[in-house]
Structure formats: structure tokens, C-alpha cells
mmCIF file of the N, C-alpha and C atoms, coordinates in Angstrom:
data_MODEL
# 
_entry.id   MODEL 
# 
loop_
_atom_site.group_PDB 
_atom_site.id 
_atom_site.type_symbol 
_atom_site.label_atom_id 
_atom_site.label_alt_id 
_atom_site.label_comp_id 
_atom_site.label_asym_id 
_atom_site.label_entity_id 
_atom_site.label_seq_id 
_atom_site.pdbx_PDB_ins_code 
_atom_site.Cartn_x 
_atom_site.Cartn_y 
_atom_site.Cartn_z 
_atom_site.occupancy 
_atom_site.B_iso_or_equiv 
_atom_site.pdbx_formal_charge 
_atom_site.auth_seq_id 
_atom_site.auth_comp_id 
_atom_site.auth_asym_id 
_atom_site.auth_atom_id 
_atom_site.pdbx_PDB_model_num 
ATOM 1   N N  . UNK A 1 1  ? 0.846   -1.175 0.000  1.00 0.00 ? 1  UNK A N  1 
ATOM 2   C CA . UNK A 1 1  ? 0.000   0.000  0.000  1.00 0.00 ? 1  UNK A CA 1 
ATOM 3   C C  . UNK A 1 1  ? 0.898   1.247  0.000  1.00 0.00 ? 1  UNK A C  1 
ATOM 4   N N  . UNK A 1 2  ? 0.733   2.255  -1.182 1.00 0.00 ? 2  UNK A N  1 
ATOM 5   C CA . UNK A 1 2  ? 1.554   3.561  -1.048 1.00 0.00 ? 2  UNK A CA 1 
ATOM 6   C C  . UNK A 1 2  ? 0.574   4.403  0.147  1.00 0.00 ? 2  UNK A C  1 
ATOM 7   N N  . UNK A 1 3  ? 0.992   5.528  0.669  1.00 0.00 ? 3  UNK A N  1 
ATOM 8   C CA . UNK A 1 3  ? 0.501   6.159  1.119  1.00 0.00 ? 3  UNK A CA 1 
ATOM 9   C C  . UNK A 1 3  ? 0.728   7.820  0.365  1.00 0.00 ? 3  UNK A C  1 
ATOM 10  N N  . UNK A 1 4  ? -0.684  8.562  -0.005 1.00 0.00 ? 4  UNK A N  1 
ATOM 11  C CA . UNK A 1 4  ? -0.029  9.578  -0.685 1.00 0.00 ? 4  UNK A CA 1 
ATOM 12  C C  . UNK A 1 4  ? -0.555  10.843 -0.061 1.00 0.00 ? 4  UNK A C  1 
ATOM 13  N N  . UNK A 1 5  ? 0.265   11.854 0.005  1.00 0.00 ? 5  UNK A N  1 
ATOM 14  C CA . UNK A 1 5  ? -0.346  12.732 1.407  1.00 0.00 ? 5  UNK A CA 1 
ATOM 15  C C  . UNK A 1 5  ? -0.842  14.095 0.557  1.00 0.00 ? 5  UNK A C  1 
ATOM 16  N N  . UNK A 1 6  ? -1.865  14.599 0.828  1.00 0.00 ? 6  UNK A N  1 
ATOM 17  C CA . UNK A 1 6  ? -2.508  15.648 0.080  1.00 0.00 ? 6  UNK A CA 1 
ATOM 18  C C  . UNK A 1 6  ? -2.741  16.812 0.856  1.00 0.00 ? 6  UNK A C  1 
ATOM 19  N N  . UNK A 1 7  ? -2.384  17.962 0.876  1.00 0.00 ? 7  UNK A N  1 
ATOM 20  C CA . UNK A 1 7  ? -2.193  18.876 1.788  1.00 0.00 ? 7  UNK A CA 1 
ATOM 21  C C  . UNK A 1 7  ? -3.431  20.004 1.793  1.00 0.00 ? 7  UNK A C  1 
ATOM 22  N N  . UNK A 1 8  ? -3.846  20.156 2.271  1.00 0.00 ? 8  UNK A N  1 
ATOM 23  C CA . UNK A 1 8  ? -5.240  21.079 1.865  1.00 0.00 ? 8  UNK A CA 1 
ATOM 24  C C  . UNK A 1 8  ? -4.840  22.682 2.593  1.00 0.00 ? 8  UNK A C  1 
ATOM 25  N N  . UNK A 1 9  ? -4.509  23.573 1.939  1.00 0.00 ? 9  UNK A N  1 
ATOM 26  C CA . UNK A 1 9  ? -4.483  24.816 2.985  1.00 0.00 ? 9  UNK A CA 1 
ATOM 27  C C  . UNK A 1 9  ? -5.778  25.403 2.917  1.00 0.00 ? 9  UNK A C  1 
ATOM 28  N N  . UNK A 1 10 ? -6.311  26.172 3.854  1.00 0.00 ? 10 UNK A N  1 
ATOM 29  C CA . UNK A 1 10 ? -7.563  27.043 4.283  1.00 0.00 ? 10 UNK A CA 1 
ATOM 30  C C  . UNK A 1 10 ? -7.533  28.539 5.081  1.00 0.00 ? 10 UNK A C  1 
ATOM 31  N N  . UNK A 1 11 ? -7.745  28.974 4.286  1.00 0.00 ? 11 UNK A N  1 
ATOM 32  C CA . UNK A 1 11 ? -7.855  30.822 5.393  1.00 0.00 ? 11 UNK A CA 1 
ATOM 33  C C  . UNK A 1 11 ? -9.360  30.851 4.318  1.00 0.00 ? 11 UNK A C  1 
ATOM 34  N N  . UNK A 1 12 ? -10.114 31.048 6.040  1.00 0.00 ? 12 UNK A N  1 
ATOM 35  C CA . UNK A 1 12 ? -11.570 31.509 5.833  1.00 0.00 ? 12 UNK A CA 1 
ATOM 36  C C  . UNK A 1 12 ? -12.413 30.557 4.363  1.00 0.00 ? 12 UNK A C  1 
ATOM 37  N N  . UNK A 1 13 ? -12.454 29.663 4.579  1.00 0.00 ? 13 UNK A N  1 
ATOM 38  C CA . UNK A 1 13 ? -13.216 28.735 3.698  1.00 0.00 ? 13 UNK A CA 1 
ATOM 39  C C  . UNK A 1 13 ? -14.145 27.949 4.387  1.00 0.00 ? 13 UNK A C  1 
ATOM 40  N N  . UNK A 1 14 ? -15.009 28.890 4.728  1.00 0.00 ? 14 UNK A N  1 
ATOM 41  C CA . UNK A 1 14 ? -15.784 27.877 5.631  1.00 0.00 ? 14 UNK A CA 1 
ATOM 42  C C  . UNK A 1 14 ? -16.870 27.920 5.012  1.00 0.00 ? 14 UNK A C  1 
ATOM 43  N N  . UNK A 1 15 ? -16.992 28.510 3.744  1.00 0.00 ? 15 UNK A N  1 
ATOM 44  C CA . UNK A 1 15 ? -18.091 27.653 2.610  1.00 0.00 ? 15 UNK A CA 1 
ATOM 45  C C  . UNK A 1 15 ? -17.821 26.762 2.238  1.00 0.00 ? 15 UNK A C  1 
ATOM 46  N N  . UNK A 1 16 ? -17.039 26.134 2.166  1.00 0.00 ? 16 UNK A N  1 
ATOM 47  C CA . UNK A 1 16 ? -16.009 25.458 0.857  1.00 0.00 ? 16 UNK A CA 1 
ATOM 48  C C  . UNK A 1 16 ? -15.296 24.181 1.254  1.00 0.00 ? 16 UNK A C  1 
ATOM 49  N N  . UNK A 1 17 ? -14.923 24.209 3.037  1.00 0.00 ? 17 UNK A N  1 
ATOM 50  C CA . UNK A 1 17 ? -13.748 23.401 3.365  1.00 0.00 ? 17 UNK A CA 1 
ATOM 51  C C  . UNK A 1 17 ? -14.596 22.050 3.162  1.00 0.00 ? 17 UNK A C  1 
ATOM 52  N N  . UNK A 1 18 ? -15.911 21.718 3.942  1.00 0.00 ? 18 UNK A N  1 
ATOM 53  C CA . UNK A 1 18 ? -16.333 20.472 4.366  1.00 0.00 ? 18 UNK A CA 1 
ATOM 54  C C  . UNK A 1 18 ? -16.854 19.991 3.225  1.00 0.00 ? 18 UNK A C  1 
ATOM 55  N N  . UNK A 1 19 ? -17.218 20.831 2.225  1.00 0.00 ? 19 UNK A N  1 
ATOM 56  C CA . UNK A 1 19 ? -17.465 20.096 0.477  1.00 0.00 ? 19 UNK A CA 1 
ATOM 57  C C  . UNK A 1 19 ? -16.016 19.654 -0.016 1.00 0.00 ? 19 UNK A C  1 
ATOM 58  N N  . UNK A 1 20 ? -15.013 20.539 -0.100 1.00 0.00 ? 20 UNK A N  1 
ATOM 59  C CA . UNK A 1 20 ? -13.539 20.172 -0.069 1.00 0.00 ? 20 UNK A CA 1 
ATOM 60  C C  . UNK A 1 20 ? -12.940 18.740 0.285  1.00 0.00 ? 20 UNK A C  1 
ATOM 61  N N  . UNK A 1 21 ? -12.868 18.487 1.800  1.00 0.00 ? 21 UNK A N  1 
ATOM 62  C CA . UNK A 1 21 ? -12.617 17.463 2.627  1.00 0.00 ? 21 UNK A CA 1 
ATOM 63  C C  . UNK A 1 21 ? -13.870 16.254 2.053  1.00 0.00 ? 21 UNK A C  1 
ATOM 64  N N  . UNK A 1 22 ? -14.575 16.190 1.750  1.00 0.00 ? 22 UNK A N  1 
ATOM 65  C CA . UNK A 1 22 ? -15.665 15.642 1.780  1.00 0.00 ? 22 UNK A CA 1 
ATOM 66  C C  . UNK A 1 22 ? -15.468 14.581 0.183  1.00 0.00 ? 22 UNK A C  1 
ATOM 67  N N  . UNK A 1 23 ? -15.139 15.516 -0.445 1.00 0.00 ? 23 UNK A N  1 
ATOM 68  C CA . UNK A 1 23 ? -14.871 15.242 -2.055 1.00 0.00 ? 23 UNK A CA 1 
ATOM 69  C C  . UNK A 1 23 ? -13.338 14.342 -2.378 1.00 0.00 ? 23 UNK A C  1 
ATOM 70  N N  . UNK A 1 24 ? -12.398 14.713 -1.440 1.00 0.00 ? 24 UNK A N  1 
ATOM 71  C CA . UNK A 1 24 ? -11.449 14.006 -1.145 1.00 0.00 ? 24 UNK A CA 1 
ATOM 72  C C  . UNK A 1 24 ? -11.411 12.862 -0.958 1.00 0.00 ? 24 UNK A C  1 
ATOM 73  N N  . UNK A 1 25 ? -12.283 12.644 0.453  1.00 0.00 ? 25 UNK A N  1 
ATOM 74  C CA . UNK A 1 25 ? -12.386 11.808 1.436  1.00 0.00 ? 25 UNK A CA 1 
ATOM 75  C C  . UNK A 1 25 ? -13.284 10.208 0.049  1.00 0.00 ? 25 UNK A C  1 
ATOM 76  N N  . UNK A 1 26 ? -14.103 10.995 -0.961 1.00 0.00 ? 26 UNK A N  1 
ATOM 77  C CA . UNK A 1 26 ? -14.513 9.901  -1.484 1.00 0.00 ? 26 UNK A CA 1 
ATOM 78  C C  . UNK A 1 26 ? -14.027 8.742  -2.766 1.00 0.00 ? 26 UNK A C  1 
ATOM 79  N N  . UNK A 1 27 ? -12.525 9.904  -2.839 1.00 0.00 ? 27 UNK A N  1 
ATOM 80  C CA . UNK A 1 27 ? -11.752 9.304  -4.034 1.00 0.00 ? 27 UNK A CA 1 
ATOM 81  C C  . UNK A 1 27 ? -11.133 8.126  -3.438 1.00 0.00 ? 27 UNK A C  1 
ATOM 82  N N  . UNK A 1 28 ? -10.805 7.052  -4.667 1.00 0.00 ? 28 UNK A N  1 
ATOM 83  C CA . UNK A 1 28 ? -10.524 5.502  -4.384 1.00 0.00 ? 28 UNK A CA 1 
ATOM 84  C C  . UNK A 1 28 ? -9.486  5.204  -5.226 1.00 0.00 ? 28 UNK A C  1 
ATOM 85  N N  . UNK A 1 29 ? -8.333  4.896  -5.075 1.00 0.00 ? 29 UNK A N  1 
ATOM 86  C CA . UNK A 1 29 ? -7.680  4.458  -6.163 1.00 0.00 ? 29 UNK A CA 1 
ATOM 87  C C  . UNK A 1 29 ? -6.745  2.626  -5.296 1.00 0.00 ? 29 UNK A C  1 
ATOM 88  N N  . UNK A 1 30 ? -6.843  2.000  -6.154 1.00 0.00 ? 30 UNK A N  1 
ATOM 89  C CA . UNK A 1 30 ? -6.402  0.729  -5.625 1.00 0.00 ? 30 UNK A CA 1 
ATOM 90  C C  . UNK A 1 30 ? -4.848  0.707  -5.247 1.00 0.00 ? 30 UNK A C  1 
ATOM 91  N N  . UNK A 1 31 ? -4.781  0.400  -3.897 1.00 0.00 ? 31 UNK A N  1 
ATOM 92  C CA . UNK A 1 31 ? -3.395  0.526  -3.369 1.00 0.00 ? 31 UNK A CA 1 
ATOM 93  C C  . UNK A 1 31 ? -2.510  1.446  -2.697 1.00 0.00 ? 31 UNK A C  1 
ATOM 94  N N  . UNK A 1 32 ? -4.033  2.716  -2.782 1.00 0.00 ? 32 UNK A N  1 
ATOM 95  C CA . UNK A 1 32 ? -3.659  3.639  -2.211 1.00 0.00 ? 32 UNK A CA 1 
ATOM 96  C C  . UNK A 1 32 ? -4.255  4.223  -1.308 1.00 0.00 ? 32 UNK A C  1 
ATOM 97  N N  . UNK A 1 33 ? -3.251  4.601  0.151  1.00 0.00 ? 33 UNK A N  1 
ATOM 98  C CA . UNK A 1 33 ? -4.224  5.418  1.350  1.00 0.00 ? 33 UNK A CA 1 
ATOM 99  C C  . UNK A 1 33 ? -3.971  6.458  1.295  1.00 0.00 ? 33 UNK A C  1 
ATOM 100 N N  . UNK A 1 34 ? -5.019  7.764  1.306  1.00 0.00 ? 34 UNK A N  1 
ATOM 101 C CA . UNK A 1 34 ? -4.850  9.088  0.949  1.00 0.00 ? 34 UNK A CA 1 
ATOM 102 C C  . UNK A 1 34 ? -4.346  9.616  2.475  1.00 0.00 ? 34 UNK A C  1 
ATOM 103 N N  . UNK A 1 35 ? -3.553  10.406 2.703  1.00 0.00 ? 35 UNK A N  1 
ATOM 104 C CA . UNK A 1 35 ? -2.937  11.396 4.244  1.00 0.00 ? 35 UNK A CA 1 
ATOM 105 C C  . UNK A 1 35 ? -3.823  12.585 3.737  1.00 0.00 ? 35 UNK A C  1 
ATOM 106 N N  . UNK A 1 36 ? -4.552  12.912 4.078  1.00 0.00 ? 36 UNK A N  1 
ATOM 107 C CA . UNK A 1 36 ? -4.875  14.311 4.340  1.00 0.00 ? 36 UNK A CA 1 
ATOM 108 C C  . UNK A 1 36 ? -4.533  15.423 5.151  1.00 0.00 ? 36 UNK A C  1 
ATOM 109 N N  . UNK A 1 37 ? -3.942  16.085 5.015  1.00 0.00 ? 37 UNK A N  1 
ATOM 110 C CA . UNK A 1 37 ? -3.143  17.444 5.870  1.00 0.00 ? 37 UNK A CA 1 
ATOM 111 C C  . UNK A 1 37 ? -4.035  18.423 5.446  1.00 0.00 ? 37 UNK A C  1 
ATOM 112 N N  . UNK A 1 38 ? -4.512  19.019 6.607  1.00 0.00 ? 38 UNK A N  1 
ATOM 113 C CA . UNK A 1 38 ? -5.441  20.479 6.139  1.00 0.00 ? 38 UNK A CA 1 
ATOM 114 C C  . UNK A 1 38 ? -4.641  21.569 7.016  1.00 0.00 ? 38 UNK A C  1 
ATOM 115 N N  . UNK A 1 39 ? -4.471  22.436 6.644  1.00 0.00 ? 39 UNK A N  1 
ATOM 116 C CA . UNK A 1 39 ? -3.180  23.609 7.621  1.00 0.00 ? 39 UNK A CA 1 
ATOM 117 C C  . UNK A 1 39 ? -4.708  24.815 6.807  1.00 0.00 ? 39 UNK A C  1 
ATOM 118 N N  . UNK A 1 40 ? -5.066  25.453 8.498  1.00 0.00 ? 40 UNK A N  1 
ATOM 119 C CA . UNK A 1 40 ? -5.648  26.085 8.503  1.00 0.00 ? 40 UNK A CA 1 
ATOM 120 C C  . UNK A 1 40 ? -4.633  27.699 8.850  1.00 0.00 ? 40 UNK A C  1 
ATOM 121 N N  . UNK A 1 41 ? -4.556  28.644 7.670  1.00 0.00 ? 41 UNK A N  1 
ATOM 122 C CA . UNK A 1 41 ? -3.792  29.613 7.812  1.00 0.00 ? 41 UNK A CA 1 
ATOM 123 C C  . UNK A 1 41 ? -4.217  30.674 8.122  1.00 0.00 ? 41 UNK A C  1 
ATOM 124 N N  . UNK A 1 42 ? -4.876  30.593 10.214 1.00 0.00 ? 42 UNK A N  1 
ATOM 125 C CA . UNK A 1 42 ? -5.059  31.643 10.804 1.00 0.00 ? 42 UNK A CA 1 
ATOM 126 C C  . UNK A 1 42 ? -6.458  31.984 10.646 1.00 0.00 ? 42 UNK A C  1 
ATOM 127 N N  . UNK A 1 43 ? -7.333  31.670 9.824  1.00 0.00 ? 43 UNK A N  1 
ATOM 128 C CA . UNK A 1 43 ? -8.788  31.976 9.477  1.00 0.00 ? 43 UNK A CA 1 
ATOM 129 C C  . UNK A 1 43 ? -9.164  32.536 10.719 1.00 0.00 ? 43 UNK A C  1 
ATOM 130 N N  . UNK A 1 44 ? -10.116 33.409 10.002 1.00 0.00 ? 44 UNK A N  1 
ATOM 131 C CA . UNK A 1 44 ? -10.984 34.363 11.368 1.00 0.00 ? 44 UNK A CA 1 
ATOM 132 C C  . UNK A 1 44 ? -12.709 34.244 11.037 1.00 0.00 ? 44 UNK A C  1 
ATOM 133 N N  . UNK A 1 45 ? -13.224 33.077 10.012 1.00 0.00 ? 45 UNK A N  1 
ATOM 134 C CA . UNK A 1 45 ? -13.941 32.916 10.257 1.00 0.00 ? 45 UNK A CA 1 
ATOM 135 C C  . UNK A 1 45 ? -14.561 31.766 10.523 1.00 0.00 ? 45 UNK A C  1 
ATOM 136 N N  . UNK A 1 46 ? -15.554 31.176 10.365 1.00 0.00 ? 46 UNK A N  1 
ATOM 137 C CA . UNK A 1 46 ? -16.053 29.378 11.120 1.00 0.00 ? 46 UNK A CA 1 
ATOM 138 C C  . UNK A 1 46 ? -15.140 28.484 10.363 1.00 0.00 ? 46 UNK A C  1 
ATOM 139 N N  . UNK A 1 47 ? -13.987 28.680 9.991  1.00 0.00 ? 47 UNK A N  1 
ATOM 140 C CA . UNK A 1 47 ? -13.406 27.451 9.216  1.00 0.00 ? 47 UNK A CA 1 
ATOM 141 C C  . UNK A 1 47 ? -12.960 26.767 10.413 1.00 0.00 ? 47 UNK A C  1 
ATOM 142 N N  . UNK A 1 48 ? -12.085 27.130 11.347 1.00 0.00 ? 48 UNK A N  1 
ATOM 143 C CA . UNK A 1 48 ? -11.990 26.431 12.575 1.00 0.00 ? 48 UNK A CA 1 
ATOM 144 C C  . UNK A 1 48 ? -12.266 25.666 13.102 1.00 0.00 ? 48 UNK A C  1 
ATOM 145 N N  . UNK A 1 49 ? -13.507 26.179 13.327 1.00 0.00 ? 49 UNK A N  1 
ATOM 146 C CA . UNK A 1 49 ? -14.750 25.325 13.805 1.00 0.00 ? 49 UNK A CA 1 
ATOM 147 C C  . UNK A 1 49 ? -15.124 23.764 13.159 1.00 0.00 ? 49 UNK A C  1 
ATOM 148 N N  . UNK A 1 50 ? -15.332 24.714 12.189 1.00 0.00 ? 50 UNK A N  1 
ATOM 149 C CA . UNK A 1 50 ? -16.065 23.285 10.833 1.00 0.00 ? 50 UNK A CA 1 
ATOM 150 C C  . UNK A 1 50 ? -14.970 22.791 10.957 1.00 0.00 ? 50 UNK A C  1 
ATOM 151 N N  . UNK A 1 51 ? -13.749 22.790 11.006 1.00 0.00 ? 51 UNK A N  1 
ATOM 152 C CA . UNK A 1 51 ? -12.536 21.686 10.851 1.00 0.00 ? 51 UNK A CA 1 
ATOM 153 C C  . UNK A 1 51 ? -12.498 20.790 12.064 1.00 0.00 ? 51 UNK A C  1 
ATOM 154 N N  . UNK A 1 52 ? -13.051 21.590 13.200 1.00 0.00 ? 52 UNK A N  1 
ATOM 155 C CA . UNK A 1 52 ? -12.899 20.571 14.399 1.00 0.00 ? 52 UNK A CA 1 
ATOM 156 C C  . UNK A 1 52 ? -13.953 19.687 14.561 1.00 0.00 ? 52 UNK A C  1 
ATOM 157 N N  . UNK A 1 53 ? -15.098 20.170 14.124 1.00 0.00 ? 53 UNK A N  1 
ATOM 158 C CA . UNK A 1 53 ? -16.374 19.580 13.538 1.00 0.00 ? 53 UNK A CA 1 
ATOM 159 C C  . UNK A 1 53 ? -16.564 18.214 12.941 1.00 0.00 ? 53 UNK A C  1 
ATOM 160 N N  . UNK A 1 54 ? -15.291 18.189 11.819 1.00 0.00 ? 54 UNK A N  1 
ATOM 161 C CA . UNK A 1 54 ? -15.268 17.403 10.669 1.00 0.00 ? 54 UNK A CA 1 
ATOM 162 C C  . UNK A 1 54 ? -14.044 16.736 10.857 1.00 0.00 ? 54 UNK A C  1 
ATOM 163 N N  . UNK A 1 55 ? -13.326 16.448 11.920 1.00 0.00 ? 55 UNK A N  1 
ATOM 164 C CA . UNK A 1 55 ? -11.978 15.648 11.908 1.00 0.00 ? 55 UNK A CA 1 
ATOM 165 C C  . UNK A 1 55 ? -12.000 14.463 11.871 1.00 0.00 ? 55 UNK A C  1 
ATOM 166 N N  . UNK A 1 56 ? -12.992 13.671 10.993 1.00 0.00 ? 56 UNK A N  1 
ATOM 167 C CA . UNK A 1 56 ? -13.278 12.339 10.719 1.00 0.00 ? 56 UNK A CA 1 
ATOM 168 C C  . UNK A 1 56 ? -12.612 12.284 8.893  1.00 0.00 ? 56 UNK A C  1 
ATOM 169 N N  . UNK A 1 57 ? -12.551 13.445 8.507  1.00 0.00 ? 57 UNK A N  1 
ATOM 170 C CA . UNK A 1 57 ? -12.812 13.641 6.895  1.00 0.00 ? 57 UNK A CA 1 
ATOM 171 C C  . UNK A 1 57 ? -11.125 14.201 6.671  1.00 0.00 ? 57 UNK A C  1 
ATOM 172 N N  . UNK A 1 58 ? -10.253 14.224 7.779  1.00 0.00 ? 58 UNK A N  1 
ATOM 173 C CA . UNK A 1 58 ? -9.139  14.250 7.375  1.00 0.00 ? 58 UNK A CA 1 
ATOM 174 C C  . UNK A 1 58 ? -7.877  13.671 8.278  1.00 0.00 ? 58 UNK A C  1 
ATOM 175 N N  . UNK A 1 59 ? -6.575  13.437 7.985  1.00 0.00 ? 59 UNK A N  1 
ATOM 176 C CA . UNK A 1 59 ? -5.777  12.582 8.883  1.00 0.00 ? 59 UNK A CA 1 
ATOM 177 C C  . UNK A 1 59 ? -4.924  13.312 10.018 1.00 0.00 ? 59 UNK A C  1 
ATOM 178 N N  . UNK A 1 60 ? -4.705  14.902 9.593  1.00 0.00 ? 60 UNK A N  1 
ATOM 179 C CA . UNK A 1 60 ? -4.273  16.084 10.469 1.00 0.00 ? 60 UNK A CA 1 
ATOM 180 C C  . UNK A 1 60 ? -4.520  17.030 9.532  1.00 0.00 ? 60 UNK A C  1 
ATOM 181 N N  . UNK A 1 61 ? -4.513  18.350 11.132 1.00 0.00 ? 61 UNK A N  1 
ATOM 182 C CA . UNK A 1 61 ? -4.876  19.317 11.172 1.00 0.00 ? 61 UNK A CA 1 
ATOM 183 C C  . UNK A 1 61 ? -3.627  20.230 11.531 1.00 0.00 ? 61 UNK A C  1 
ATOM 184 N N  . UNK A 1 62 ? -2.841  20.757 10.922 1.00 0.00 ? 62 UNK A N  1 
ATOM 185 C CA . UNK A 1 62 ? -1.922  22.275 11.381 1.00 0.00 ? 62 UNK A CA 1 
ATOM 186 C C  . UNK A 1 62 ? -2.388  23.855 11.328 1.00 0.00 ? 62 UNK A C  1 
ATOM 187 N N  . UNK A 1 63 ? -2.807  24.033 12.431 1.00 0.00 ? 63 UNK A N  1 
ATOM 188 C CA . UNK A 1 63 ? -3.204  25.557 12.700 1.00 0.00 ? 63 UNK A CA 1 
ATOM 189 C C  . UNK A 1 63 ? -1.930  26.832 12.838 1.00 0.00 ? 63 UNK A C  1 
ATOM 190 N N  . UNK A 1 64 ? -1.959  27.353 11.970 1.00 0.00 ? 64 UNK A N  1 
ATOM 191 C CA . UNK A 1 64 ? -1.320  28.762 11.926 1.00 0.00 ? 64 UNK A CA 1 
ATOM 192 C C  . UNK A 1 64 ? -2.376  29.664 13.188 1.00 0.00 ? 64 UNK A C  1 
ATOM 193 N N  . UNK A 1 65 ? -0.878  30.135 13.656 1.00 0.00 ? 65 UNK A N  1 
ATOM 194 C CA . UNK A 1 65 ? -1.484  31.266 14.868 1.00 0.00 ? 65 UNK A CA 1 
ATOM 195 C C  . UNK A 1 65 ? -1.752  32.684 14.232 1.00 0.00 ? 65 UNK A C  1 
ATOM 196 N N  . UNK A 1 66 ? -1.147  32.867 12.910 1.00 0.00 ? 66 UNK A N  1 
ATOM 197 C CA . UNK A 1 66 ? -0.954  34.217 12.111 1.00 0.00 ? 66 UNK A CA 1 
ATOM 198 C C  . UNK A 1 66 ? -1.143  33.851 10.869 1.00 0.00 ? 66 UNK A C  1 
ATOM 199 N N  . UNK A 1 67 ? -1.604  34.189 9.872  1.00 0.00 ? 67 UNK A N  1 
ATOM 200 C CA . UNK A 1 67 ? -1.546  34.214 8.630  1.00 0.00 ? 67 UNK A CA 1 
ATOM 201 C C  . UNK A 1 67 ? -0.329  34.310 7.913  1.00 0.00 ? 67 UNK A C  1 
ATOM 202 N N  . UNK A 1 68 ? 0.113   32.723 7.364  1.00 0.00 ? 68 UNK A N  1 
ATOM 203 C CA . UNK A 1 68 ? 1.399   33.112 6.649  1.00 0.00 ? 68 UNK A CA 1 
ATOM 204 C C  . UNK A 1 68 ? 1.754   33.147 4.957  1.00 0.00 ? 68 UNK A C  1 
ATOM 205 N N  . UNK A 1 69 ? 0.610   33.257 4.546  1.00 0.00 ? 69 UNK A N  1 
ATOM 206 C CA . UNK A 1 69 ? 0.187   33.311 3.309  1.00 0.00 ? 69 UNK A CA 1 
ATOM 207 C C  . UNK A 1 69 ? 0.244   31.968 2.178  1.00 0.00 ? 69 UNK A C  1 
ATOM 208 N N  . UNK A 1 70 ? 0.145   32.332 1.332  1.00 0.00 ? 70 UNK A N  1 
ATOM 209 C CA . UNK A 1 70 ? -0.149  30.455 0.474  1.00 0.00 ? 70 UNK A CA 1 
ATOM 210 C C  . UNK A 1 70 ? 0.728   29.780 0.296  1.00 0.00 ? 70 UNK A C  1 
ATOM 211 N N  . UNK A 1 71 ? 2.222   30.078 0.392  1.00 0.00 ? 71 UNK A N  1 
ATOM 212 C CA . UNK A 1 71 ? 3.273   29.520 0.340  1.00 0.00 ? 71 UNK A CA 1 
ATOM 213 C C  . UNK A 1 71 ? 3.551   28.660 1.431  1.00 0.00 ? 71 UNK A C  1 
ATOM 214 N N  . UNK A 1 72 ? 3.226   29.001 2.228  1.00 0.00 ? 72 UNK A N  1 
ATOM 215 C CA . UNK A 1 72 ? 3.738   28.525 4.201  1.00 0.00 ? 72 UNK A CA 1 
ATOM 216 C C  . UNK A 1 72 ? 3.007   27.037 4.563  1.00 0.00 ? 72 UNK A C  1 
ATOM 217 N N  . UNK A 1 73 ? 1.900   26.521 3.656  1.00 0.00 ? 73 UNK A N  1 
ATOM 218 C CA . UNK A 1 73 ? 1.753   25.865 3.644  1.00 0.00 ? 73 UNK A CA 1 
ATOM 219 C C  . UNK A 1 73 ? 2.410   24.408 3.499  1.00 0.00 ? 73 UNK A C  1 
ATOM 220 N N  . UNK A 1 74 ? 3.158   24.247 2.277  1.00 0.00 ? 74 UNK A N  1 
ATOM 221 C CA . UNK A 1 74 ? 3.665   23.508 1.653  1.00 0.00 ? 74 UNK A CA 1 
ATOM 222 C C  . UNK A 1 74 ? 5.082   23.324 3.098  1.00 0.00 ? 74 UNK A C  1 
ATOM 223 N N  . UNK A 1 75 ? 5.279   24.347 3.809  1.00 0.00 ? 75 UNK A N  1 
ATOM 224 C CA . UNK A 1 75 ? 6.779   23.572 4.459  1.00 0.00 ? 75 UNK A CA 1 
ATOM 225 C C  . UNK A 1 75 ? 5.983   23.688 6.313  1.00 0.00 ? 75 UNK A C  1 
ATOM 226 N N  . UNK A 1 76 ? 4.931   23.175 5.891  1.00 0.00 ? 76 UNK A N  1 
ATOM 227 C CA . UNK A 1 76 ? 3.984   23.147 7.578  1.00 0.00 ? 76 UNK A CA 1 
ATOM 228 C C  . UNK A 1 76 ? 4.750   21.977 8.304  1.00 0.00 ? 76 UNK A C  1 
# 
């Protein structure tokens, strides 16, 4: 079994994240277990929430204390 890790970043998507995670969560490919990483970057609105909500739909969670913009993701 490979394991292949998919990184999701989020600032303020809290329309968006749990359709996001959700749509992920239903892809299948044989031989493979998906890692889901969602790095929430500082959001100030219900994305938070909905992420703590929904921690069935991904494998971790990295919270930014500050907004470090879209790059900062990738070396979480």
C-alpha cells in the first residue's frame, strides 16, 4: 500500500472546506491510502470550527497562529 499525502491549505473557507474534505475523502484508487493534511492559515472565520467539527474527513490538522500566506503551507 503507497501512502499519498494531500495537503489542503484554508484561510476563511468555511463555505467550501467540508465540500472540499468531503470530495477528497470519497476518491478511491487501488493501493492507495490518501494522508490528508489540512493547515488552517489563521482563518478568522467558522473554518476552525467546521474543521474541528469534521476531523473524521481528514488525517491532520496544522493551525497557523498568524496568517502566513499560500506559500507557508507547503513547508507546515
Amino acid at each position: 500500500m503507497i501512502t499519498v499525502s494531500i495537503l489542503i491549505p484554508a484561510y476563511n473557507e468555511q463555505n467550501t472546506i467540508r465540500s472540499v474534505l468531503e470530495t477528497v475523502q470519497r476518491q478511491a484508487v487501488p493501493g492507495v491510502r490518501f494522508e490528508v493534511i489540512v493547515i488552517n492559515d489563521a482563518s478568522i472565520d467558522d473554518t476552525a470550527r467546521i474543521l474541528r467539527e469534521s476531523s473524521s474527513l481528514y488525517s491532520r490538522l496544522i493551525e497557523f497562529e498568524r496568517n502566513r500566506g499560500k506559500g507557508a503551507a507547503g513547508i507546515a
